[in-house]
LUMNU-944519 format. One record per residue (C-alpha): x, y, z. Coordinates in steps of 0.2 Angstrom, whole numbers, plus 5000, padded with zeros to 4 digits. Layout:
LUMNU-944519
XYZ;...
END
This chain:
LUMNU-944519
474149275090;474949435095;475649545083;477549515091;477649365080;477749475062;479249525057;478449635043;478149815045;476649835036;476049715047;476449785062;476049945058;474249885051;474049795068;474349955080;473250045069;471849915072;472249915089;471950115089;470450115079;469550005093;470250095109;469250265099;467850145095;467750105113;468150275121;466750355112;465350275122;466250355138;466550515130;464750585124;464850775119;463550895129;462650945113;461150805115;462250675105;461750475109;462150405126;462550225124;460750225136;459850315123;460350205108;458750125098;458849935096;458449965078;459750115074;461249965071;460349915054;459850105050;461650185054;462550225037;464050075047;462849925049;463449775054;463249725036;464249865030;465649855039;465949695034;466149735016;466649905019;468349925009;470349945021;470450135018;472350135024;473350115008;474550015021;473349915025;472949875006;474949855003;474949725016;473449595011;474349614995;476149565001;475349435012;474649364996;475849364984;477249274999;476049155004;475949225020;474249145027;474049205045;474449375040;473249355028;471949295041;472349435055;472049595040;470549515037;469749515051;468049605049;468049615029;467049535014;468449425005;467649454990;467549664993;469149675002;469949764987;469549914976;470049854958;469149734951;470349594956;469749484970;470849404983;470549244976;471149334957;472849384966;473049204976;472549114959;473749214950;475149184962;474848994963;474648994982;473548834985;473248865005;472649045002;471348984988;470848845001;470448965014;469849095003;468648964998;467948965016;467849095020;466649105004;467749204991;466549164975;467249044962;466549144946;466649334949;467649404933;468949544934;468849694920;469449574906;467949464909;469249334917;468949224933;470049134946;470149004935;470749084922;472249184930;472749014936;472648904921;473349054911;474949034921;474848844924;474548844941;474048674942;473348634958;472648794962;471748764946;471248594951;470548654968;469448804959;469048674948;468348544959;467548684971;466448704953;467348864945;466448864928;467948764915;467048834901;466949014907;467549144893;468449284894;468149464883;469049374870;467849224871;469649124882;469148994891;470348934905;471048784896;471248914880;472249004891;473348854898;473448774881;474048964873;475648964884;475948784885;475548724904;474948544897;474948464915;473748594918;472748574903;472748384906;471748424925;470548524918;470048404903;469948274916;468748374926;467748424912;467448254907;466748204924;465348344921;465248284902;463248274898;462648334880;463548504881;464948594873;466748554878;468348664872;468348554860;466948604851;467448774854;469248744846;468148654830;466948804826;468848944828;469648804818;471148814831;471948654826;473048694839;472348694854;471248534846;472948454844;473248484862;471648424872;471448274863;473348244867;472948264883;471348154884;469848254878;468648134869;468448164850;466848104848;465648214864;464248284856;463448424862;461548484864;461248494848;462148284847;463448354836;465148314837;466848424836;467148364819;465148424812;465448594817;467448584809;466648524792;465048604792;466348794796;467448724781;468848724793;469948614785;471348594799;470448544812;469648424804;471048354797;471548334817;470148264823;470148124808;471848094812;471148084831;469847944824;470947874817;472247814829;470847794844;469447724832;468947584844;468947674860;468247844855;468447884836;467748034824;467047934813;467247994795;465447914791;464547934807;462748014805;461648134813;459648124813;459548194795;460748014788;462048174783;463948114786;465148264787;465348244767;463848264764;463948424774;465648494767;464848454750;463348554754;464148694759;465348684747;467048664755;468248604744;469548584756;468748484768;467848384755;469848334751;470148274771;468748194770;469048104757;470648064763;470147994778;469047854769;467347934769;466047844759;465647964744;464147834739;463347864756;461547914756;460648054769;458648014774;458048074757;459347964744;460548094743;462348074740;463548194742;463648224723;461748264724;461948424737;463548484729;462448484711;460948574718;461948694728;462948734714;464648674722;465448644705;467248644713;466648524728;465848414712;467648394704;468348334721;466948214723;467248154703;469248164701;469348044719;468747894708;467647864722;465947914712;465647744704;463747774701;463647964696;461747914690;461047884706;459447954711;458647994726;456847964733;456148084722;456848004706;458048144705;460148124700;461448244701;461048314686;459348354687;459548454702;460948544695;459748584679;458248634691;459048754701;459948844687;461748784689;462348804672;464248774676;463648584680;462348564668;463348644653;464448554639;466148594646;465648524661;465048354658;466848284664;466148324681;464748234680;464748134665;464048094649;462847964658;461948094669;461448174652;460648014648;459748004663;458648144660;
END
């Protein structure tokens, strides 16, 4: 392709210097000074890898011409491919600028698909970050660039890769509304989905009820666990955060059948998430749970209701919710050990649930008990 073709003066200008720089190269071997310096005869085999411009340098070595710089910029942000591929000729696509920002930053950023694909080939790394921690990905999804963010996607860019403000891509896309972006990436990360944290889980723990609301509007699965085998809504309740667990009820709810947050669903301990929020003492989530039918009477591993943890914990707030939802029809109960509400309350020193004006929480029966 001759350099006639390009309208663009940087282009044309980068091409004659290119062509200038090889007739020097060139005319160096026939123009050897008289002060002992290399003939091409007396080259060793072994000064190419030794010289400061190896082969290998000069293929990541950097364009020094701030022209030449300006023009794999331009030819970037127009989309202009095959002045793309004649600037870099002889350079590392992945060292071919100065900053931080790769080529396949810039190409992301600008939504220009071919570019991505043929920086791809030419083996532009997926993951590197820029100085705000952020990848390809990431300047794609932010802008919602979707197929640009589908291809780094499928080429095995890292969905979950996070930022210096701990931003994922689909944070990103969700923040500024791309949701056809937002739908791709969820789509992608549920073909990789295998006992492992998903955005979701993320959005459970920041309680951004937000971005919650979004990826399951856009088909994230409510009930994935992670390695641990918990679920969005165990971290949500287990944080106290209240709104996104009303979400993710709401979530079990409406899809119960196919993939439903199941309000009473258990891990290896026998602990729903109100036994959880009770534990913990969050009074608000102890109200969504409610809400969203959760069995107060259930019992963990050791014969523990909810009522049992928020009485040895001293959750005397979390207690009243449990006792004014009417639900707590055997406020006696006791567990394996032979213990009720009460008696762990009195045990471990809670006086504001063992004392007289208390007994409305737990009831003149559990004074009987003891």
């Amino acid at each position: 392709m001759g350099s006639t073709s390009f309208t663009n003066p940087y282009a044309i200008e980068v091409i004659r210097m290119k062509k200038n720089e090889l007739k020097d190269k060139q005319g160096l071997v026939k123009y050897s000074k008289s002060n002992k310096e290399l003939t091409p005869e007396r080259i060793q085999p072994n000064s190419i890898t030794n010289k400061a411009t190896s082969s290998t340098e000069q293929i990541n070595q950097i364009p020094k011409a701030e022209s030449e710089h300006d023009a794999i910029l331009k030819a970037i942000s127009s989309g202009d491919l095959y002045l793309l591929q004649e600037l870099l000729k002889g350079l590392d696509v992945n060292t071919a600028l100065s900053s931080t920002d790769t080529l396949l930053h810039l190409a992301a950023e600008y939504g220009k698909e071919a570019i991505v694909y043929f920086l791809l080939r030419q083996g532009a790394k997926l993951n590197l970050k820029d100085r705000e921690g952020r990848t390809a990905l990431h300047r794609a999804s932010e802008r919602g660039h979707t197929a640009v963010a589908l291809a780094l996607a499928k080429a095995g860019a890292d969905i979950h890769a996070t930022d210096q403000m701990s931003k994922t891509p689909l944070h990103l896309a969700a923040q500024n509304g791309h949701e056809s972006t937002v739908k791709a990436l969820v789509h992608e990360e549920k073909k990789s989905l295998k006992n492992q944290t998903t955005v979701l889980h993320m959005a459970a723990n920041e309680d951004d009820a937000t971005l919650a609301q979004v990826l399951l509007r856009n088909g994230a699965l409510v009930d994935t666990r992670d390695g641990r085998r918990k679920t969005a809504l165990y971290h949500a309740v287990r944080h106290g955060n209240e709104k996104t667990a009303t979400v993710l009820l709401k979530a079990g709810a409406q899809l119960l059948l196919a993939a439903g947050s199941d309000a009473n669903a258990t891990e290896k301990e026998k602990k729903t998430p109100l036994h959880l929020a009770a534990m913990e003492g969050h009074t608000k989530a102890v109200s969504v749970l409610l809400a969203g039918k959760a069995k107060v009477g259930a019992k963990d591993m050791d014969g523990c209701s909810p009522l049992h943890h928020t009485a040895r914990n001293g959750k005397e707030r979390a207690a009243g919710v449990l006792l004014a939802s009417g639900k707590t029809k055997n406020v006696d109960d006791k567990n394996v050990w032979r213990r009720t509400p009460l008696h762990l309350a009195a045990e471990h020193g809670h006086e504001l649930l063992v004392g007289v004006p208390q007994t409305q929480y737990l009831g003149n029966s559990l004074f009987n008990s003891i």
